[in-house]
C-alpha positions in Angstrom: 66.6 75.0 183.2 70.1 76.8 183.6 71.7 73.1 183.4 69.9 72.7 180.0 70.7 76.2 178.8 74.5 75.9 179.9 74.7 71.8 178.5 73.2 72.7 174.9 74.5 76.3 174.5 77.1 76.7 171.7 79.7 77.5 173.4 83.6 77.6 172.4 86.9 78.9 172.9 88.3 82.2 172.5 89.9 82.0 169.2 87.1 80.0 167.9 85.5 83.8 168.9 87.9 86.0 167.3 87.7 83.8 163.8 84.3 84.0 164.2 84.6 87.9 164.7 87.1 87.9 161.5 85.4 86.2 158.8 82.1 88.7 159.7 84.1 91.1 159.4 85.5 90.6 156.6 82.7 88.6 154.7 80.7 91.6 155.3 83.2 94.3 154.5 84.1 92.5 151.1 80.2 91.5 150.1 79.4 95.3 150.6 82.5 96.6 148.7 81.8 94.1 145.7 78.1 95.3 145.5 79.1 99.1 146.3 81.9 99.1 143.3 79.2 97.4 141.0 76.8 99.6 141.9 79.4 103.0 141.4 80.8 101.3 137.8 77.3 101.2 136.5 76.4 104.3 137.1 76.7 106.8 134.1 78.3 109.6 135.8 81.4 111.0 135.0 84.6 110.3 137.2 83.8 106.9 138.5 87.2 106.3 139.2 87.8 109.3 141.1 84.7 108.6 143.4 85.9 105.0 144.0 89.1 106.6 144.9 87.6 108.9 147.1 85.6 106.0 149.2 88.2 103.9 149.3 90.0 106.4 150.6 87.1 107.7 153.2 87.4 103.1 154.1 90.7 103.4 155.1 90.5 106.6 157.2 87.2 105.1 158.5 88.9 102.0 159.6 92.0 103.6 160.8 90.0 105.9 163.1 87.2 104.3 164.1 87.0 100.8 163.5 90.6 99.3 164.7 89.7 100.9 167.9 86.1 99.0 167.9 88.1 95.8 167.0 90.1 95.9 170.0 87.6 96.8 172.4 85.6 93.3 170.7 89.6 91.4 170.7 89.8 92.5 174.8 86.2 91.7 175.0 86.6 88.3 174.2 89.8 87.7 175.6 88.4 89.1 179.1 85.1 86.7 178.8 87.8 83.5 178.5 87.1 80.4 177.0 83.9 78.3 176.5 81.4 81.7 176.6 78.4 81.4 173.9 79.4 81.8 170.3 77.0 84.7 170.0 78.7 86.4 172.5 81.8 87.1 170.4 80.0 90.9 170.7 77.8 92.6 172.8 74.0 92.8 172.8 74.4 96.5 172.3 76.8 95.8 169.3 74.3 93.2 168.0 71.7 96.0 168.1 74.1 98.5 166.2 74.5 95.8 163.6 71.0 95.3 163.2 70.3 98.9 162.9 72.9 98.9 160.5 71.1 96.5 158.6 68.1 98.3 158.7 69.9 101.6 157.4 71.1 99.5 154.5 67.9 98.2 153.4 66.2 102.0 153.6 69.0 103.1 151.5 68.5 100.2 148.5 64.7 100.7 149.0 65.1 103.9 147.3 66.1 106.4 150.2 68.9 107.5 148.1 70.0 106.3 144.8 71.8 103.1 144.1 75.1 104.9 142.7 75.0 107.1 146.4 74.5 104.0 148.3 76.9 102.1 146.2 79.7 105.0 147.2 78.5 104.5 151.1 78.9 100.7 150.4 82.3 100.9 149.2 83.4 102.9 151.8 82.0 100.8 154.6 83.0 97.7 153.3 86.6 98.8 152.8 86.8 100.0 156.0 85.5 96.4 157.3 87.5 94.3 155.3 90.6 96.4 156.7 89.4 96.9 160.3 89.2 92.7 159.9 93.2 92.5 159.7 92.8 93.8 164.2 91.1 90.2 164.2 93.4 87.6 161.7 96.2 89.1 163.8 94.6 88.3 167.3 93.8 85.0 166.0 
């Protein structure tokens, strides 16, 4: 069985890895800022501009703090783990739970937890700070 598992696993080398770990990141971060912005510029509030600003600015601050440090635990992570691991394995199983809770989180929100023009705001700060914290992986790349 473990000669079956190890001959058909999809496995490659590192920087197959980090690309892999780049475009999520940065497909992601862009899809959610695109649908966040929508969401903020059709919503009939006054200062629209002002609160995309704001979350933009809350992305960067987000990414500079939090997330380039994440990327390079994920960059030494890979590097560490060498060449021909599982593609899969680019992240943890605990960071594969985080994302799917993430996911989760994001589906409550649109299902009416909060409004869309809230979650919009949370959208374009998360996917700002994404698509930035992305640039720790195109680098390593």
């Amino acid at each position: 069985m473990d000669r079956w598992i190890e001959r058909f696993k999809p496995a490659a080398p590192q920087n197959v890895h980090v690309l892999l770990a780049a475009l999520m990141w940065t497909v992601v971060g862009g899809s959610l800022f695109y649908s966040g912005a929508r969401w903020v510029m059709r919503a009939e509030t006054g200062y629209v501009y002002l609160q995309l600003a704001v979350a933009i600015i809350l992305g960067v601050l987000k990414a500079r703090f939090v997330l380039d440090r994440a990327a390079g635990r994920i960059i030494e992570r890979i590097r560490v783990r060498g060449d021909g691991r599982c593609l899969g394995g680019f992240v943890s199983l605990k960071t594969w739970t985080l994302i799917a809770l993430m996911a989760m989180m994001g589906w409550l929100f649109r299902g009416g937890l909060f409004s869309e023009h809230i979650v919009g705001l949370l959208y374009t700060a998360i996917g700002t700070a994404l698509a930035i914290g992305a640039r720790n992986f195109w680098r390593a790349w």
